[in-house]
Structure formats: C-alpha cells, structure tokens
C-alpha positions as CSV (number, residue, x, y, z in Angstrom):
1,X,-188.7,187.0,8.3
2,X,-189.9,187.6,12.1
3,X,-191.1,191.1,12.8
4,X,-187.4,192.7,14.4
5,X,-188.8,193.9,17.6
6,X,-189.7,190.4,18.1
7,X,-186.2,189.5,17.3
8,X,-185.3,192.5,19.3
9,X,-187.1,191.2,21.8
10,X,-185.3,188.3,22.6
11,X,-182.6,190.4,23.4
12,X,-183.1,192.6,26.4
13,X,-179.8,195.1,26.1
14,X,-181.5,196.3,22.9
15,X,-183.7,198.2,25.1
16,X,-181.6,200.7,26.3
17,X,-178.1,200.1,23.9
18,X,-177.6,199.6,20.1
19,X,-176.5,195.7,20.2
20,X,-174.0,195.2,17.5
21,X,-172.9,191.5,17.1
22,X,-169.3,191.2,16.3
23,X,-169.1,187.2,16.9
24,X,-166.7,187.6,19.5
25,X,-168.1,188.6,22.5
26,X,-171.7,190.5,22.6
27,X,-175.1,190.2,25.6
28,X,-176.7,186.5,24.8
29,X,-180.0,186.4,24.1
30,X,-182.6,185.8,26.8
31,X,-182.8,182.1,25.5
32,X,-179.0,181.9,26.2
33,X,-179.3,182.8,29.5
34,X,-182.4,180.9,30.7
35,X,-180.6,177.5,29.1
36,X,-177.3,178.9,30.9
37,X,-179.2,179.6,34.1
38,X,-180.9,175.9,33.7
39,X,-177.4,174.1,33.0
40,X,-175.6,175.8,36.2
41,X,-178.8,174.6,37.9
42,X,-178.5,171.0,37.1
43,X,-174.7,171.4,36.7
44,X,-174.9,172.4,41.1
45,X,-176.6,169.4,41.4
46,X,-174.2,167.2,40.0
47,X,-177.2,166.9,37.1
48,X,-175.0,168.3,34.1
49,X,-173.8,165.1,32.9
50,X,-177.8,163.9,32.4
51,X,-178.3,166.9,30.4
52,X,-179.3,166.5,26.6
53,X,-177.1,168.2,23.7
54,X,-178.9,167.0,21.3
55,X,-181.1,169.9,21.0
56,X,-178.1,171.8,20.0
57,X,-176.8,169.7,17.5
58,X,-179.8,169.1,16.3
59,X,-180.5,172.9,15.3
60,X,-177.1,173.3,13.9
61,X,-177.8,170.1,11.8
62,X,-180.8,171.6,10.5
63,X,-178.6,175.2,10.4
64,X,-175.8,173.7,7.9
65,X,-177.7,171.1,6.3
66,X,-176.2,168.2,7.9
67,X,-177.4,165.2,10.0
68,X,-176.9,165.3,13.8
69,X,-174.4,162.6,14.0
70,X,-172.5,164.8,11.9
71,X,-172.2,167.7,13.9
72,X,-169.8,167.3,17.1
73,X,-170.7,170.2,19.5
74,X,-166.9,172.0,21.3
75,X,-166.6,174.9,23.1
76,X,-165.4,177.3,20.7
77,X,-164.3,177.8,17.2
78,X,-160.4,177.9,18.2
79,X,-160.9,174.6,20.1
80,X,-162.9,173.2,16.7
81,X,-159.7,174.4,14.2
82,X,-157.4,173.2,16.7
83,X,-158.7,169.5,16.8
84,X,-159.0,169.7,13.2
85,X,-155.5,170.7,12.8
86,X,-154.5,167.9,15.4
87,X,-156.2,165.3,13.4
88,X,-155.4,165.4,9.7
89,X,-152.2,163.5,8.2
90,X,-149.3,165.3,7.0
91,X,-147.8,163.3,4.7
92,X,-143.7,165.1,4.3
93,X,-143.6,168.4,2.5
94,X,-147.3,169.1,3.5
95,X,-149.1,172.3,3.4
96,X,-152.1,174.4,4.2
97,X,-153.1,177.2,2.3
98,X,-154.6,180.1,4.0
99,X,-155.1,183.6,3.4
100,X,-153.4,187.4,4.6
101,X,-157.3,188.5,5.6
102,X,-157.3,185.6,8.4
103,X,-158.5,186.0,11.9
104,X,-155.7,184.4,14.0
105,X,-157.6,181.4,15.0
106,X,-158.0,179.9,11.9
107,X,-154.2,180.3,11.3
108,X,-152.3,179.5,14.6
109,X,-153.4,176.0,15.0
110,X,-151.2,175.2,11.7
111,X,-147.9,177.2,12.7
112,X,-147.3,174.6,16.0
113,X,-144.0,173.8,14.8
114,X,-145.0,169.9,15.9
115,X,-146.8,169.5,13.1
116,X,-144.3,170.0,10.4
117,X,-146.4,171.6,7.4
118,X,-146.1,175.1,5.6
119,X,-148.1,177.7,5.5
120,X,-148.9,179.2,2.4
121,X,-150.8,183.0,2.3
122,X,-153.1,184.0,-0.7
123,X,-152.6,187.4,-1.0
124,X,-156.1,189.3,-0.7
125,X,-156.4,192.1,-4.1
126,X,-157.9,195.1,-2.5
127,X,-159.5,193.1,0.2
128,X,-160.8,190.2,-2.1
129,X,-159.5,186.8,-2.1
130,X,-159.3,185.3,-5.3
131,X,-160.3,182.0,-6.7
132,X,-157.5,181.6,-9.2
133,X,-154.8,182.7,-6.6
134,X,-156.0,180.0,-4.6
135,X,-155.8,177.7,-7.6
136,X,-152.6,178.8,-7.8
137,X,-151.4,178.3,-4.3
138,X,-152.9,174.8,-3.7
139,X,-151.2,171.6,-4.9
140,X,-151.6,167.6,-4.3
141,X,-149.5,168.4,-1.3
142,X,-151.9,170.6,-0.1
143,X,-153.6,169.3,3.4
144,X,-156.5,171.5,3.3
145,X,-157.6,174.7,2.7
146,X,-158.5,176.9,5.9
147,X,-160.5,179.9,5.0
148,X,-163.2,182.3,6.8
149,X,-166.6,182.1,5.1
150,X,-166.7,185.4,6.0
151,X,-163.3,187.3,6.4
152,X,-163.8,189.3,9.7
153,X,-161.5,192.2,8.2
154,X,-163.9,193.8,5.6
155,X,-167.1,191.1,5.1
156,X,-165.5,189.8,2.6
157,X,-167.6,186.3,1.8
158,X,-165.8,183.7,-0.1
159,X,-167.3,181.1,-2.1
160,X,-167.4,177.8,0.1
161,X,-167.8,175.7,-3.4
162,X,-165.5,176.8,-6.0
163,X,-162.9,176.6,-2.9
164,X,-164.4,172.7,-2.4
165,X,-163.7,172.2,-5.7
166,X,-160.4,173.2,-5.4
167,X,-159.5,171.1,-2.4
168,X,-161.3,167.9,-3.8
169,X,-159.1,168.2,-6.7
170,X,-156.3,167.8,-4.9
171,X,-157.4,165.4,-2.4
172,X,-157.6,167.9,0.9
173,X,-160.2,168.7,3.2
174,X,-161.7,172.9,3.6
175,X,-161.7,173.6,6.7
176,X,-164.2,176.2,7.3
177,X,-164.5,178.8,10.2
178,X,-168.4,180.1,9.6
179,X,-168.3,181.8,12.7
180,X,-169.0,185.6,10.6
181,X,-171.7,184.1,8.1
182,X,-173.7,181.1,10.1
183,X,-177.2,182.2,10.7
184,X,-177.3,184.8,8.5
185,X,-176.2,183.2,4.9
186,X,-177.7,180.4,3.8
187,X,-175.2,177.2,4.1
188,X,-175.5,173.8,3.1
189,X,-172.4,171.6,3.8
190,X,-173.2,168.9,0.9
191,X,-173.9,172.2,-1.7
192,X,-171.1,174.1,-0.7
C-alpha cells in the first residue's frame, strides 16, 4: 500500500482538518478538482461533448473486474438504482427483496407505485443481515435482490456471492449499491 501522507497528500483539507469520508458528500481529491476544473474549461468552450469518458470507465472496469463496455458511467448512485428499477420486468405479483438496514436510495426507486411490485424487508438480527432470512424471503417471483455491499447503518458487509446465489436460483438480478465498500474491499463482479 502507498505510503498515507502520499495518499494524504492528494487530499489538501487533510492539512489542516481530520477528513473523514462518509460517501456522501466530503472535499475531492486534488485529482477531482483539476479534471473538474479541466471539464468546466472545455465544457465553457462548448468542448465538453469531445471530452473522453473512457478513462473513467476504464478505471472502474479495472476497479470491479469488469470490461469497459460493461460499465455505463451516471451521475450518481440514486440515478444508477433508479434506471435499474425502471428497466427490469415485473411479471404480476412481483417482488423485490430488500433489507430494514437500507439507505433510502436503494429502496425508494421500488416503492413508485407505477411499477406495481412488493417490497419485502429482511429483518437485520442485531444489525446483521442474514443469509437464510434472505433465503427465506426470496421466491421465483422475486425480481431482484437490492442490498448495500456495505450497510451504511453499522458497516455491516454482506456477502455479494451467497446473495448471487440466491438470486440466480430464482431467476433475478442483485442489484448492488457498492457505494460504502468500492475502493476499499476487493470486488469482482464475475466472483461475487
């Protein structure tokens, strides 16, 4: 691992505040802001358009253990579950199972009333979700699965391939928000 005041570094509020990333909203790094600064310069030039993404998708690729044409780049992880939500097929009497530690963006895209499909809440046991209450909760009319990898309530970290397993059984999709655990635990879409 990089030496942390390199790390550090690249991070200027660090020298004169403790810098606690919560995922939410924190100081970018002073990469962030030079590519920020470079897009608003092209993007006042009518330039932005010519910009490549690539780079970006390329890295997060590499990140999750994907190819870049499988990674589609959005502007935020509630815009990502919502077009996700908006996209599967709900056959009738559909559902997604969820759980009671969710952050409200992985849930409210599925409660839109439009879209016809119940909700179903695993009940967390002293702040752990477990695999056999999911088991229990999931069934062939099961959509998909929409989980934290991380719960953002107590760091809980849930295990992205017993929870595949589950969903493949059944025929639905996990819908994964990695937003808490992505750069800091290993993932690898085709393991997990």
């Amino acid at each position: 691992m990089n030496n942390i005041n390199q790390i550090r570094d690249k991070f200027p509020i660090t020298r004169n505040k403790v810098f606690l990333n919560h995922a939410a909203y924190s100081p970018p790094s002073q990469l962030v802001v030079d590519a920020m600064r470079k897009y608003n310069e092209n993007l006042c030039c009518y330039e932005a358009e010519l910009m490549d993404c690539s780079l970006g998708q390329e890295f997060f690729a590499e990140l999750i253990g994907a190819d870049k044409d499988e990674v589609a780049l959005v502007q935020n992880t509630s815009t990502g579950l919502n077009i996700v939500a908006n996209m599967l097929n709900y056959s009738e009497g559909s559902n997604i199972v969820t759980t009671d530690l969710e952050y409200p963006s992985v849930v409210y895209p599925w409660l839109r009333k439009s879209l016809d499909v119940e909700v179903r809440y695993v009940k967390n046991v002293e702040g752990i979700v477990r695999i056999e209450d999911v088991e229990e909760t999931v069934d062939d009319k099961t959509a998909a699965i929409a989980i934290s990898h991380v719960e953002y309530v107590n760091g809980f970290k849930n295990d992205l391939r017993q929870l595949a397993d589950i969903t493949h059984e059944h025929g639905a999709f996990l819908v994964v928000d990695g937003i808490q655990s992505l750069g800091s635990i290993p993932v690898d879409v085709r393991r997990d």
